[in-house]
N, C-alpha and C positions, 0 to 999 in steps of 0.2 A: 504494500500500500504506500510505504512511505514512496517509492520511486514514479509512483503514478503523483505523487500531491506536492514532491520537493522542485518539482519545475516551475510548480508556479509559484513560490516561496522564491525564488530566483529569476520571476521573472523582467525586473527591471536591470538585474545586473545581465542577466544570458543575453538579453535585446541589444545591451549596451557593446557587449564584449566583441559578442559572432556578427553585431551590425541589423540585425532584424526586424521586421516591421511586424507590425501587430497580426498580419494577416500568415506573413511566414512561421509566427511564433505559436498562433491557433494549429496551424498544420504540423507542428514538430511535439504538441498537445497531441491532436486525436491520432496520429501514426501508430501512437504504440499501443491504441485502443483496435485497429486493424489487424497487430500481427495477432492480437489476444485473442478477439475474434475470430478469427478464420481459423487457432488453430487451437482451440480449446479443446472442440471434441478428439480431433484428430490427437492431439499431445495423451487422451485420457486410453484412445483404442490403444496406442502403441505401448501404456504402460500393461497394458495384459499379456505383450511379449517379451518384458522384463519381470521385475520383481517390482514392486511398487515403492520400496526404500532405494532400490540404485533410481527408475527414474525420476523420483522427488531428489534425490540427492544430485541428479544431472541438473533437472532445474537450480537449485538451490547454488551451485556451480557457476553453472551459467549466466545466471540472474546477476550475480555480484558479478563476475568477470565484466560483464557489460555495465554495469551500474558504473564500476571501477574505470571503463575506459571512457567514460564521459567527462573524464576531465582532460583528456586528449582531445577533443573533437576543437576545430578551431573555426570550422564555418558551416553555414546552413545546410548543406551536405549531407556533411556530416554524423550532424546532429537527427536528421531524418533518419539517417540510416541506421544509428546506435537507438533511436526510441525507436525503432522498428523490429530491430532485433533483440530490444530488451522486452516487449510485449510478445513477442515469437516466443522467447525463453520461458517467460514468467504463464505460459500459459498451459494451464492444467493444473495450474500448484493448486487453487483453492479445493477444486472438484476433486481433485487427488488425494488432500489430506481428508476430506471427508470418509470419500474411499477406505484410505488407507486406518482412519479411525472405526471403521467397521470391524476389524478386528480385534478391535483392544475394546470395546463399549459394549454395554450392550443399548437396547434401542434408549430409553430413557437417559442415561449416560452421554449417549450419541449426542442427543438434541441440547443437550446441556454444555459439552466440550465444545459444539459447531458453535452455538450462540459465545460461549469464552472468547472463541478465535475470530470470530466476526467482533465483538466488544475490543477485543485487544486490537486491532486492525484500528479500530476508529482511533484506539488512545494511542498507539505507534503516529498517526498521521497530527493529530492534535499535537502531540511528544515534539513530530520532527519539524512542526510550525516554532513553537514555540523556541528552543535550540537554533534554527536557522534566524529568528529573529538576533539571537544576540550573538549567533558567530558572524 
């Protein structure tokens, strides 16, 4: 969550840096909602020909390795291309841990850890508002 909410916590410096106009910076915004998109289901078929802990554990990999190369990105390109493939990465994690919490819950437990991890999500994004205010 926090990498979908910390762009716009950035976004008068990202505008300022890569040179951006509010229409390019909307599109470097819903990019990485397309890769999520398009490969939610597919990211979920593929984890039933692994193990469900290696491909959370690809995602989770993945995720940062791309979050991480965002501070490399030097122009509007760029920047399309890494939210593109950070929404590619990051996509199946939610529906996967769900998945993946099937095993260890049973159903009442279930509904209880998915609302945690939906709750926590919110306070990660509030968290990463907050923190990017004062760094």
């Amino acid at each position: 969550m926090i990498d979908r909410s910390n762009i716009a916590n950035v976004h008068s410096e990202i505008k300022e840096s890569l040179n951006l106009t509010e229409d390019q910076f909307g599109q470097a915004v819903g990019i990485y909602f397309i890769g999520y998109c398009l490969l939610e289901v597919p990211s979920n078929l593929l984890m039933k020909y692994t193990t469900p802990s290696r491909w959370l554990s690809r995602i989770m990999i993945s995720w940062g390795i791309l979050t991480i190369s965002l501070i490399f990105v030097r122009n509007f390109i760029g920047l399309l291309v890494v939210r593109l493939l950070l929404g590619v990465s990051e996509a199946g994690f939610y529906s996967g841990i769900a998945f993946y919490f099937t095993f260890w819950f049973t159903k009442k437990e279930l509904t209880r850890s998915l609302a945690l991890v939906g709750i926590f999500t919110s306070v990660a994004g509030i968290l990463g508002g907050i923190i990017s205010y004062f760094v």
